[in-house]
DOKOLLUM-8704 format. One record per residue: x, y, z of N, C-alpha, C in turn. Coordinates in steps of 0.05 Angstrom, whole numbers, plus 5000, padded with zeros to 4 digits. Layout:
// DOKOLLUM-8704
XYZXYZXYZ
...
//
This chain:
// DOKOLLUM-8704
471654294030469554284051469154564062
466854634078466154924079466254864107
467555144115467755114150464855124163
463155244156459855194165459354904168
460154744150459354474151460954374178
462554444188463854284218461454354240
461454124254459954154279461554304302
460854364326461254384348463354244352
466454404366468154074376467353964393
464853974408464553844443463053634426
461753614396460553374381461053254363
463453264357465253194332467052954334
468552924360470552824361469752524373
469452234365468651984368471851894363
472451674394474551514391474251324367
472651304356471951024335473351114317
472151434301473051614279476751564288
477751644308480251704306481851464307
480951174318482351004313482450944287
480550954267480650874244482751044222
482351294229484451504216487451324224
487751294252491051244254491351044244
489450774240490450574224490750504188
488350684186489050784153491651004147
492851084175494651254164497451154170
497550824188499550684189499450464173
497550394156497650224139497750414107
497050614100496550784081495250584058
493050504077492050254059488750204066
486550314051483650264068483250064071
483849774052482749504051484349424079
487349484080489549254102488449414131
488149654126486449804157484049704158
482749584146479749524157480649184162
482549084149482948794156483548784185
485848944189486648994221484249094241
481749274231480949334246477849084245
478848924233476048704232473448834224
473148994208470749124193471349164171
467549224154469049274122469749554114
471749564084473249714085470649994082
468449934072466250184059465550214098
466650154119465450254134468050424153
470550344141472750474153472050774136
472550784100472250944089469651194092
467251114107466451244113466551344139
466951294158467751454181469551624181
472451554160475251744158472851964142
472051994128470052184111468452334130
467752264146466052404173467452524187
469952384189472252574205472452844195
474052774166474453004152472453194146
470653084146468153344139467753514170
468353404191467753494215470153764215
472353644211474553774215475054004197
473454014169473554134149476154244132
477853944135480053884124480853614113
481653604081482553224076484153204099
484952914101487252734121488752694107
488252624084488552364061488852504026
490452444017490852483980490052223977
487952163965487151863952486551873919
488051673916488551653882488051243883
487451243857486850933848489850703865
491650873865494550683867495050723892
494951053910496251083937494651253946
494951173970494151353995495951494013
495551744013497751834030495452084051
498252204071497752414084498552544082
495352744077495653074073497653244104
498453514088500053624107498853644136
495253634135493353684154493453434168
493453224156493352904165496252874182
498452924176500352884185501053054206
500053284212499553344240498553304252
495453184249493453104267494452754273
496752704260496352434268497052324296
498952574309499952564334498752574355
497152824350494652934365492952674370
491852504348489952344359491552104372
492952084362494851724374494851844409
495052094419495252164442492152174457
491052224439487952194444487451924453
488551804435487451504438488651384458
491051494471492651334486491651474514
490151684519489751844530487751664552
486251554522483351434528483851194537
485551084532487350784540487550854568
488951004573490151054603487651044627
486051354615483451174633481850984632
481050874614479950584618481250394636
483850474631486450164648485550244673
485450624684486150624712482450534726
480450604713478150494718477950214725
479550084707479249834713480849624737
483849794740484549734761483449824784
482749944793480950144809478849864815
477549794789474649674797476249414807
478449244793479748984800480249104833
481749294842482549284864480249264889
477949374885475749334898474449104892
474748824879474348594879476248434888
478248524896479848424901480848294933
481948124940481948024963484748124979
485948314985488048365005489648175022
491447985017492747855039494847955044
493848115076496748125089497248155117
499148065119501047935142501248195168
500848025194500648225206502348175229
502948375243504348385269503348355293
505348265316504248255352504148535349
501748575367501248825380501149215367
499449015338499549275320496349495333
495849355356492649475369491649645353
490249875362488850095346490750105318
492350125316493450205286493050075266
491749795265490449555255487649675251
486249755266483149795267483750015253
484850185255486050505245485150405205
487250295204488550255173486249975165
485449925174483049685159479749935155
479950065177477850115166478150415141
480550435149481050665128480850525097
482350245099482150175073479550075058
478050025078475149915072473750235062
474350455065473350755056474650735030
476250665017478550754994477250474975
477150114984477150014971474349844981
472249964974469349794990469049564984
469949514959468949214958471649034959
473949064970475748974977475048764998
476748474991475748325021479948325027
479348265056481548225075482948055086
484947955078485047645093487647645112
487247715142490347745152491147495162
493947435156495347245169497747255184
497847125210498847205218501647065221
503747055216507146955217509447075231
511146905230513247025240515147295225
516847455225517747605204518347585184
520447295190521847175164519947115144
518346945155517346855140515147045129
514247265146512347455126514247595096
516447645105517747785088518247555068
519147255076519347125046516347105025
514847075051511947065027510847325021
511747575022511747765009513247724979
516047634982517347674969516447414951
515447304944514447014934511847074921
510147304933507747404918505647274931
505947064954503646954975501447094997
503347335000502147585012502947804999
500847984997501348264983502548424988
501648385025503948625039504848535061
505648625083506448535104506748705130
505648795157507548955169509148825190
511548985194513748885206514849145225
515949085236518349245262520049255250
521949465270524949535258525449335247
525149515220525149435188528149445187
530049585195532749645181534549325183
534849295156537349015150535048865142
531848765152529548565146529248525121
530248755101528848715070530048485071
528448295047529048135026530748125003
530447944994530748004957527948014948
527948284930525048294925523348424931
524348564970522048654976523448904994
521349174990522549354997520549415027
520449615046519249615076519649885069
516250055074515150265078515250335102
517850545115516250655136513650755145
511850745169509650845172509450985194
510350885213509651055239511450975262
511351125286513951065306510850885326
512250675345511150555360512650585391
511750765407512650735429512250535455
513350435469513850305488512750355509
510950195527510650255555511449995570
512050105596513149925623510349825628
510949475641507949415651509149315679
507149425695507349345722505949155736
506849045757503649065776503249245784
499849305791498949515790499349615820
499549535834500849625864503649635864
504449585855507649655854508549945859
509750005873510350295879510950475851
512350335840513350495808511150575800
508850485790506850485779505550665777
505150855807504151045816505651325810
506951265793508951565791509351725769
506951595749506051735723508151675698
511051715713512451505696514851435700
516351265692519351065694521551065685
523251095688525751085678526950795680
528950665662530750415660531650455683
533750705687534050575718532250425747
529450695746528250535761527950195760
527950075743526949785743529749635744
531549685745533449575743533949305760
533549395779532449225802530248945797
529048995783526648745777527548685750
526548365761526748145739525048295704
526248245687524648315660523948015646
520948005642520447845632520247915600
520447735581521547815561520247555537
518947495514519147305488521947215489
522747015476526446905472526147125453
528247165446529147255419529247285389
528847035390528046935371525347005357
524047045374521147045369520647345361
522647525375522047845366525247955371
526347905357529548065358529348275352
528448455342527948765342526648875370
525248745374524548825407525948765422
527148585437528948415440531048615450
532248675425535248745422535449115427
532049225427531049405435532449535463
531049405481529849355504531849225524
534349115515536248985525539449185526
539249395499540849545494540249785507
537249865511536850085530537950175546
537649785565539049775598541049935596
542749685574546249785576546150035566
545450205565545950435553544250695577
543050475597542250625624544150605648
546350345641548850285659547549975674
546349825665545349615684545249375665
545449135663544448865658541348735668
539248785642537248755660538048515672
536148455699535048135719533447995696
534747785682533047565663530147465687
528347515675525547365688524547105674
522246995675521446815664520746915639
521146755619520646805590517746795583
516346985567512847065566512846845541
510246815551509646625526507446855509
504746885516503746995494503347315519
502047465503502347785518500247705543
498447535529496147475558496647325588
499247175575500947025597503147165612
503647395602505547495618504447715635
502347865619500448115634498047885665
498147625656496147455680498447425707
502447425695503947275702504547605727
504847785713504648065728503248195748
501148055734498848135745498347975778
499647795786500247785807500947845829
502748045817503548245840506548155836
507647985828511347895816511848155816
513748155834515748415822517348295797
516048475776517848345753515748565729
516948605709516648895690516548675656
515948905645515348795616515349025596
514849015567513949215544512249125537
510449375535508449285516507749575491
507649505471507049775453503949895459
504850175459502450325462499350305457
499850195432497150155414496049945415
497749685432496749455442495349545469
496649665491496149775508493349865512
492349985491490350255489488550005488
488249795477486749655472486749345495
487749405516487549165539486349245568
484849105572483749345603484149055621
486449135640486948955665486649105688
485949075711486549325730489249165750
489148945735492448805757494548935751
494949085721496849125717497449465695
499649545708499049795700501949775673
499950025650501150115638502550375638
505650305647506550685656508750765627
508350985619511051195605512351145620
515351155589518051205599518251515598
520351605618521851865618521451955588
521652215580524052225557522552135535
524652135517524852085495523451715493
523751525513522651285516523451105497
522450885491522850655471521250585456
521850605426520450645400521250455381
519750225364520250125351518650345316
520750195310518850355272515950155260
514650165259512749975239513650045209
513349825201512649865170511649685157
510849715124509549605108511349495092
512049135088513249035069511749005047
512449065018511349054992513748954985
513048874955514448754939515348984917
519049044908519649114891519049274862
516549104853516449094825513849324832
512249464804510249664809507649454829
507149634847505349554865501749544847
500749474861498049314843497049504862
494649594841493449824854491049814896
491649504891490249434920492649554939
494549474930497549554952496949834955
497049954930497250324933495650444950
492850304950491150324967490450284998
492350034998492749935024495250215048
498050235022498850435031497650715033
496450855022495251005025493250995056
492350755052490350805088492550855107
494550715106496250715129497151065131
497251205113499551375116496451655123
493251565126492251665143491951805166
491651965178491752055205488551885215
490151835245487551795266486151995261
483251865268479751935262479552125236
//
């Protein structure tokens, strides 16, 4: 073949041409390669012929009895199987890409994830547009077993440390700090910000334990670690019942996370900083173990976003 006769490489090279070369060159057979490739064999044999004329080199020694590969063929055979696998790869990631934006997101969400919720939904709605969303909301355990079960995709959760599963691993994301809630006349209130000791003195109203042991066990260890036993108060039922219960004017204190905070406007009741360093729970993202499905990747990715 005459090197004039090759085209251009930017017009030469057709995935069709090169799948057919690797399977006539793993079968060393035109009839059993065109069986495999469900066409007839005068249409395998002529494309490998197009190849080679392109390339302006045989692939192939063809004789009545065998087919083999030329020294030229047997180098290029690598080259293209990588081509082809090349081409595999993007098509898969196109397509997960397109599945993940059809796709429906269920996951599990936390008390008082405020702005950081609005934060990471609408970030993910930028990344996956045609994504739909379905949050539900549970207790920990039970988010983390239906993570781990494949019922929810992801999950977020609070001090994560000891929570994993079997199955399921917890993405740190971000620190969640703590604020004191007052009544809003309360002398404390007014002083920009609080220390454990100051409150020591007033009842803490508080969820049982049960309901949030990472907060809980937070917020309880502080004290002792400020020198005091909080005053047990009446137990909060939901955040709206204890901020209406405050809001009275009770001398009596509470937590509430920041980003819940940012998002509640009472004027009964004030949200003040701790001193210092203050009180911080971790958020994170429960996933499941095994390779994450490209909606998850996505999902993590919004989170690990900066505000605006």
């Amino acid at each position: 073949m005459h090197p004039h006769d090759r085209r251009p490489y930017d017009q030469w090279v057709e995935l069709r041409q090169l799948r057919y070369f690797v399977t006539v060159a793993e079968e060393l057979h035109f009839g059993r390669a065109a069986e495999r490739l469900h066409i007839v064999q005068s249409a395998v044999s002529q494309q490998v012929r197009r190849l080679e004329r392109d390339l302006g080199t045989d692939l192939f020694d063809r004789s009545p009895r065998h087919v083999r590969l030329t020294e030229a063929g047997a180098r290029f055979l690598p080259e293209a199987r990588a081509v082809l696998a090349a081409a595999e790869h993007a098509r898969a990631t196109v397509a997960e890409l397109a599945g993940a934006r059809a796709a429906t997101l269920r996951l599990g969400t936390s008390t008082g994830l405020g702005t950081h919720l609005d934060r990471v939904l609408d970030a993910f709605a930028e990344l996956a547009p045609g994504a739909a969303v379905e949050l539900v909301s549970a207790p920990t355990r039970e988010r983390l077993d239906q993570v781990a079960a494949g019922d929810l995709d992801a999950a977020f959760v609070r001090g994560h440390r000891g929570a994993e599963a079997s199955g399921v691993r917890v993405v740190p994301l971000w620190s969640d700090p703590l604020l004191a809630v007052l009544p809003s006349r309360h002398p404390l209130a007014a002083g920009g910000f609080v220390t454990l000791r100051d409150l020591a003195g007033l009842p803490l109203r508080l969820v049982p334990r049960r309901a949030n042991p990472p907060l809980v066990d937070l917020v309880v260890a502080a004290c002792h670690e400020a020198g005091f036993e909080p005053v047990p108060g009446p137990h909060g039922g939901s955040l709206q019942d204890s901020l209406s219960a405050i809001g009275t004017g009770a001398a009596m204190w509470t937590v509430v996370y920041a980003s819940q905070a940012a998002q509640t406007r009472t004027p009964r009741v004030a949200f003040v900083p701790f001193e210092g360093a203050g009180l911080a729970l971790t958020a994170g993202l429960a996933v499941r173990r095994e390779r994450l499905s490209r909606t998850v990747e996505l999902l993590l990715r919004a989170c690990e976003l900066p505000d605006g």
